[in-house]
DRENSE-227035 format. One record per residue (C-alpha): x, y, z. Coordinates in steps of 0.1 Angstrom, whole numbers, plus 2048, in hexadecimal, padded with zeros to 3 digits. Example, Ala and Ser with C-alpha at 12.3 -4.5 7.8 and 13.67 -1.06 7.14 Angstrom:
<<87B, 7D3, 84E>> <<889, 7F5, 847>> 
END
This chain:
<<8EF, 429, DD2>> <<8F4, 43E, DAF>> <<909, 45F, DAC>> <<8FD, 47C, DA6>> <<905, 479, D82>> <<8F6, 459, D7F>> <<8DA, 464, D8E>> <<8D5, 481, D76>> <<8DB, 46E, D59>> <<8BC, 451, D64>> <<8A8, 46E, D6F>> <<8AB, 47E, D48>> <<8A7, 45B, D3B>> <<888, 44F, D51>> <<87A, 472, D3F>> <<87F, 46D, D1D>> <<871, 444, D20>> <<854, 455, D2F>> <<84D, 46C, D11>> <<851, 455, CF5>> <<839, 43C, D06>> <<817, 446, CF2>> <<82D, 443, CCF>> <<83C, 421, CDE>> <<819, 414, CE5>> <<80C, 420, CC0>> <<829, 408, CAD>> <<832, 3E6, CAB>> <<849, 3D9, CCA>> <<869, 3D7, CCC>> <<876, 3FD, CC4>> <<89B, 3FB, CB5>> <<8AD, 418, CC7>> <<8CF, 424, CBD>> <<8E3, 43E, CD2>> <<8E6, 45C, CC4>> <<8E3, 484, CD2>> <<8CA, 49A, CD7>> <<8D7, 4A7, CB7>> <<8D6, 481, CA3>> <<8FA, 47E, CA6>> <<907, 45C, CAC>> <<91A, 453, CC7>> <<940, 455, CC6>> <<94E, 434, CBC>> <<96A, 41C, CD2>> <<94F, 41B, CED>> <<959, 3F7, D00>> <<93E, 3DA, D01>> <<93C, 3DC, D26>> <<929, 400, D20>> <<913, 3F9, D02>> <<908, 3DC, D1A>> <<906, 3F3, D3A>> <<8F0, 409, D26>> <<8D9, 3ED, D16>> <<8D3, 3E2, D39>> <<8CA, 405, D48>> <<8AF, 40D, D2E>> <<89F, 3EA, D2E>> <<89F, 3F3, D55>> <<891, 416, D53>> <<87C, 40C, D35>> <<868, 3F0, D49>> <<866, 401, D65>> <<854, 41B, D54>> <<83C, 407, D44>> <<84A, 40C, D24>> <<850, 3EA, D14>> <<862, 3E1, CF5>> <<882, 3F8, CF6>> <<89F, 3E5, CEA>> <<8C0, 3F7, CE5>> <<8D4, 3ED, CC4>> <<8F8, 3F1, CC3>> <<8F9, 3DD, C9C>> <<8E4, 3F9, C8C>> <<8E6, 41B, C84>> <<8D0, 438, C7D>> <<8C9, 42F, C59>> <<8BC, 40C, C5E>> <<8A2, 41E, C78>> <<87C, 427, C6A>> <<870, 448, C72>> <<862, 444, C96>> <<880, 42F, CA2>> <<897, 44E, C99>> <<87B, 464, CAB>> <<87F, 44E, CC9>> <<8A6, 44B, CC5>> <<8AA, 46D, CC3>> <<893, 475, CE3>> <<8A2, 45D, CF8>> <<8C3, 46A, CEE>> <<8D9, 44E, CFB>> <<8FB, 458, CF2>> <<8F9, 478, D05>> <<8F7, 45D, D23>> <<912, 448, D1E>> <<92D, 457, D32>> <<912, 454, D50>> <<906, 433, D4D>> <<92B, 425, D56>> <<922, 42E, D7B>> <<907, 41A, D78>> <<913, 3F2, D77>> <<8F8, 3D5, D74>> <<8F8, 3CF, D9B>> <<8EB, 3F3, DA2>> <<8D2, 3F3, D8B>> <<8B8, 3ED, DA7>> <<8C1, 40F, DB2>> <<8B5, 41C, D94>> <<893, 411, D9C>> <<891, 42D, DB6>> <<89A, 44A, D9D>> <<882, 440, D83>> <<865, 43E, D9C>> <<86B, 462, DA8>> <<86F, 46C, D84>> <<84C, 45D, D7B>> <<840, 472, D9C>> <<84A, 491, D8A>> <<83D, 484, D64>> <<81E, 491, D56>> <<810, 46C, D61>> <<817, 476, D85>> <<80C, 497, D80>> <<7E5, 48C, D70>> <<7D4, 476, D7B>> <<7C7, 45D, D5C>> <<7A1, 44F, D5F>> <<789, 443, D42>> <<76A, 452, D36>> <<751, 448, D23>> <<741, 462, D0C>> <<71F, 465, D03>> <<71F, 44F, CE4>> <<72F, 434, CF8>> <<756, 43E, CEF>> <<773, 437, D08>> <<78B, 454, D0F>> <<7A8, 454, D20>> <<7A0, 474, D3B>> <<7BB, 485, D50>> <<7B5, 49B, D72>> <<7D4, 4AC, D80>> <<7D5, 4CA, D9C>> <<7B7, 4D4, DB7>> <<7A0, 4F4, DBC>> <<781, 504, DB5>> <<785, 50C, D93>> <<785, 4F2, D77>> <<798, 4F8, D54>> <<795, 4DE, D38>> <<7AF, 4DE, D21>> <<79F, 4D2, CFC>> <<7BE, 4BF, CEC>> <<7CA, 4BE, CC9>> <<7BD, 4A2, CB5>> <<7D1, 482, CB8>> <<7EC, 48F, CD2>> <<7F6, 47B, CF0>> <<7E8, 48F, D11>> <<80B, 49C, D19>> <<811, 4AD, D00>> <<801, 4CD, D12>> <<813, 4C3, D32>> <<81D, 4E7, D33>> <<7FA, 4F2, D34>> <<7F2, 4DA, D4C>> <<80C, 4E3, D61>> <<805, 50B, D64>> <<7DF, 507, D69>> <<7E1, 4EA, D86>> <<7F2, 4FE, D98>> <<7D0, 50C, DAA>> <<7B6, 4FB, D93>> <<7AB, 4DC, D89>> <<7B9, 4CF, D66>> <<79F, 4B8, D50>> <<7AE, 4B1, D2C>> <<7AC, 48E, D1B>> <<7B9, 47E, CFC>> <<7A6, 478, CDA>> <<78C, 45E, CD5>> <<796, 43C, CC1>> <<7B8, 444, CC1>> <<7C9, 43B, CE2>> <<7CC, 414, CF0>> <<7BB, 40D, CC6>> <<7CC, 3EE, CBB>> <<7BE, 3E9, C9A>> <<7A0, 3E8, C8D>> <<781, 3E7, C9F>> <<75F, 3F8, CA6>> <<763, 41C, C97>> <<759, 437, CAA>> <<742, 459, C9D>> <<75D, 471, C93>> <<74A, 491, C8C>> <<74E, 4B0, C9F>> <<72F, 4AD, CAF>> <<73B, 489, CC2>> <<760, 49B, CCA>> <<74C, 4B7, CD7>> <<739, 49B, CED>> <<755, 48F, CFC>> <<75C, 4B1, D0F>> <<740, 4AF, D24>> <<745, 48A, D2A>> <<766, 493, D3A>> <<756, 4AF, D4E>> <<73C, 49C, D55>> <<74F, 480, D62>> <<75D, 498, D7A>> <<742, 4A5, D8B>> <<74C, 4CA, D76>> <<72B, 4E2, D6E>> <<742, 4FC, D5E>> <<766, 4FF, D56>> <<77D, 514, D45>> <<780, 505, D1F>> <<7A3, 50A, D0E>> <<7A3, 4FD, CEA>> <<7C4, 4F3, CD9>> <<7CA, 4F0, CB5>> <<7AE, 4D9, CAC>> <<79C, 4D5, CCC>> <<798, 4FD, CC4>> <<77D, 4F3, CB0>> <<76C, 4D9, CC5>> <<76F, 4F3, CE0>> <<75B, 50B, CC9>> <<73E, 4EF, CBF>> <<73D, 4E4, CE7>> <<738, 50C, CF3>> <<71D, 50D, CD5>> <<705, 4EB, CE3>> <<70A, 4F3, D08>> <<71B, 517, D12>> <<70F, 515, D36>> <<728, 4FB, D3A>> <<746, 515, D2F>> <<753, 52F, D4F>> <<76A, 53E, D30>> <<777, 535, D0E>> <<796, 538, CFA>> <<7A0, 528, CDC>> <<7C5, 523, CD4>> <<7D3, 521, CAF>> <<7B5, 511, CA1>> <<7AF, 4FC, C83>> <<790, 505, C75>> <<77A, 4FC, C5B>> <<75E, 513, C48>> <<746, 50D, C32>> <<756, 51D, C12>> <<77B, 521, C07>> <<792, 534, C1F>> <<7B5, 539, C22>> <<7CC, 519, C2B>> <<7ED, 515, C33>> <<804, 4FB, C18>> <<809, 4E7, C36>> <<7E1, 4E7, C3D>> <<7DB, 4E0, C1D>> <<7F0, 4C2, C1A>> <<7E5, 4B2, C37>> <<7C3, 4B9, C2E>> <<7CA, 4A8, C0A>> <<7DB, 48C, C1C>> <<7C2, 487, C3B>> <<7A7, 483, C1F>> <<7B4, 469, C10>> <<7C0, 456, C2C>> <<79C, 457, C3A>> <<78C, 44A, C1F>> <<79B, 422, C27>> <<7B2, 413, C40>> <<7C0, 404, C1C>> <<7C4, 428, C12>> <<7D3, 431, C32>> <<7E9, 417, C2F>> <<7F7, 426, C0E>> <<7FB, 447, C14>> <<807, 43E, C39>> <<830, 444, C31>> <<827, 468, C1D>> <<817, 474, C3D>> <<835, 469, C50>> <<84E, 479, C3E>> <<839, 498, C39>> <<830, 49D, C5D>> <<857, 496, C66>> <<865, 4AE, C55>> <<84F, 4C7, C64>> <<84E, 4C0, C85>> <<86D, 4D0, CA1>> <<87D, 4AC, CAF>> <<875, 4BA, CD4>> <<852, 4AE, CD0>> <<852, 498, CB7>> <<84C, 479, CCC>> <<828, 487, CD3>> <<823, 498, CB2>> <<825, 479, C9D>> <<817, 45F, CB5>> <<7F3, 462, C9C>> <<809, 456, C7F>> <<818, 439, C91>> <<806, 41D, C7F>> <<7EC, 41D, C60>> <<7D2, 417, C78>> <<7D7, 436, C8E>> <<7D9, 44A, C6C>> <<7B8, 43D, C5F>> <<7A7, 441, C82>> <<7BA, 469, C80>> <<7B3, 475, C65>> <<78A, 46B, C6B>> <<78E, 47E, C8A>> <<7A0, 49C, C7E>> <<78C, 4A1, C5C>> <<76A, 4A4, C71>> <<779, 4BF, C80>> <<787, 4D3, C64>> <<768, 4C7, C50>> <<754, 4D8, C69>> <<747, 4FE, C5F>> <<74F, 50E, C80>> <<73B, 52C, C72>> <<716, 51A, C79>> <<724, 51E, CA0>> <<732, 540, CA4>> <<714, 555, CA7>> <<70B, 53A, CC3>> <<725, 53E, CD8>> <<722, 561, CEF>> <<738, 55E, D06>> <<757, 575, D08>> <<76D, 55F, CF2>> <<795, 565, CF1>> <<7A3, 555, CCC>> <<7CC, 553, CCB>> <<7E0, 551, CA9>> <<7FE, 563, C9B>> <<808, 575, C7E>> <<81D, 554, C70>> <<812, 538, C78>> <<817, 521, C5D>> <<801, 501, C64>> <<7E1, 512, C6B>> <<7D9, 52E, C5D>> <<7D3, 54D, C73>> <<7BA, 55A, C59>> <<7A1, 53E, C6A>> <<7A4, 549, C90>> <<7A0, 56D, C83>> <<77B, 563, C71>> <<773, 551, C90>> <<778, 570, CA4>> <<766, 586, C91>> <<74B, 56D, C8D>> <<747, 56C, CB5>> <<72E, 587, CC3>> <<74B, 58F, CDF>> <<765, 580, CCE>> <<788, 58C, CD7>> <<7AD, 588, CC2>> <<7CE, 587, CCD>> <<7E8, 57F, CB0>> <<80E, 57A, CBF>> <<828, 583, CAA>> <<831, 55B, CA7>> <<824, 53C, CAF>> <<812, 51D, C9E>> <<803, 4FA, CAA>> <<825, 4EB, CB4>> <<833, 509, CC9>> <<80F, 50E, CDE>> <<81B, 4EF, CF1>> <<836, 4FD, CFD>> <<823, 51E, D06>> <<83D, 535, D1B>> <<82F, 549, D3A>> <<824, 56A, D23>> <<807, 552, D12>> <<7FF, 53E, D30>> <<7FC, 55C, D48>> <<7E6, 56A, D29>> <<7CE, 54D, D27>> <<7CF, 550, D4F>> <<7C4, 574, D4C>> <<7A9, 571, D33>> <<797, 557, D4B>> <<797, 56C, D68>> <<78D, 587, D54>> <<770, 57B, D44>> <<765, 55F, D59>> <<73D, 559, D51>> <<729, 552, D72>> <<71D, 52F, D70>> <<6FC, 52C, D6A>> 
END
């Protein structure tokens, strides 16, 4: 048996394995992982061997129990010899904030652990969805995922190139008496290396919608759009709006079909993505820019999702396609298509897409309606508090369309 502390301690570190796994799976095995804090501090020195060894031991444990591979703690090393993603992961798994637990946990108890990181993994956003693959229309794999129960269905469109759990917290409020449908972009997840490339306008994103509701047996559901999917949302409801109950686009990034107002982050990204599309040879160049550039703007809280489409050259290349036929898109040729009661969400500052686009698309829409919060951008929708959930809750049951 574990104490309680050791318990806790597993539990936290069975998590944080957990959420690193999609950037794991998008580098080159083995990870180098240093302990440090939450905060990147490193781990008090005059530790004896017997612990570094203890703790080596409980994350190769946890770590291949959780189907996370490739995990190797270095005690030689230190922060600076890490790259950029093995910090990320270092920092996330935050092992020095564990070693005064891991003493109660000695190499012939380690079997015990096996019980705490299976009940952790019940509780995970892997336990919570249920993962499937569909193929869309144009032949596409997707990695789907179903989670909660009830009459109503609501489809969560994600942002381009993030792992599915990074809207956990979405999935989490709306299973709670619906069924959840989200799934992850196409080309980008289980991709390694180059291979058959896959349509990457708007047009085939859209597509892949109603392949997922398809695939479940859905005639209608509630559509959310995040960030990017925002967009694919808005192109989907335009083709088939008697497949949409209600619609609500969240912090888009839109394109138009003349100049309009971008952010400097937007616009660097934009400069950057187009160049990385143009070759996986170009990619490869600019590959360490985009690192460093997305780093330093993204909170270290979800960074382990954030930068997973960055991981490799490859993913970059495949990315930036993806993202580019969204923002090269001209959302306008939709809007006067879509007539169904349409709730757009910005804020005054957000700073990565401009909220000068979700206010054109509103206007655009023949019953389309605004809400700008105070504050808020892409990053901070994911960890939406109960005010914008429960308002995304309301609009749906307020303006539900009758399937037709």
């Amino acid at each position: 048996m574990l104490g309680p502390e050791a318990r806790l301690a597993v539990a936290r570190l069975a998590g944080a394995v957990l959420s690193v796994r999609p950037l794991v799976e998008g580098i080159a095995a083995p990870v180098r992982v240093v302990a440090v804090t939450r905060d990147a501090d490193p781990a008090p020195g005059g530790r004896p061997p017997g612990q570094w060894r203890a703790l080596r031991a409980l994350l190769a444990r946890v770590a291949r129990r959780a189907g996370v591979p490739g995990l190797v703690l270095s005690v030689q090393e230190t922060w600076d010899d890490l790259d950029v993603f093995e910090r990320v992961i270092s920092r996330r798994l935050a092992l020095a904030d564990l070693l005064d637990s891991v003493g109660a946990v000695p190499a012939d108890r380690l079997g015990a652990v096996d019980a705490v990181v299976a009940a952790a993994l019940a509780e995970s956003f892997e336990g919570l969805s249920r993962r499937g693959t569909v193929i869309s229309g144009d032949g596409a794999p997707l990695n789907a995922y179903a989670a909660g129960g009830g009459e109503e269905t609501v489809v969560l469109v994600p942002a381009c190139g993030m792992p599915a759990a990074l809207a956990e917290t979405w999935v989490r409020f709306f299973a709670r008496d619906r069924r959840v449908l989200t799934w992850e972009s196409r080309g980008l997840f289980g991709a390694q290396g180059p291979g058959e490339e896959q349509p990457t306008e708007i047009g085939a994103q859209a597509g892949d919608l109603f392949a997922v509701m398809d695939h479940y047996d859905v005639t209608a559901a509630h559509v959310i759009g995040l960030c990017g999917g925002a967009a694919i949302a808005l192109a989907a409801a335009a083709e088939l709006p008697s497949r949409f109950l209600s619609l609500s686009l969240w912090h888009g990034a839109y394109g138009f079909g003349e100049n309009y107002p971008k952010t400097a982050h937007q616009q660097g990204l934009i400069e950057l993505m187009t160049t990385a599309a143009r070759s996986r040879t170009a990619a490869d160049a600019v590959h360490a820019a985009f690192c460093q550039a997305i780093l330093t703007s993204t909170p270290a809280d979800v960074a382990h999702f954030v930068l997973y489409p960055y991981a490799s050259p490859e993913l970059l290349y495949r990315y930036c396609r993806l993202n580019l036929g969204i923002t090269g898109a001209d959302v306008e040729l939709y809007l006067d298509r879509v007539e169904l009661p349409t709730l757009v969400v910005t804020s005054g500052d957000d700073d990565i897409a401009h909220p000068e686009g979700s206010r054109r698309v509103a206007a655009g829409l023949p019953r389309g309606q605004l809400r700008v919060e105070p504050h808020g951008d892409h990053i901070s929708l994911f960890s939406a508090d109960a005010s914008l959930l429960g308002a995304a809750e309301e609009f749906m049951e307020g303006h539900r369309v009758p399937a037709r």
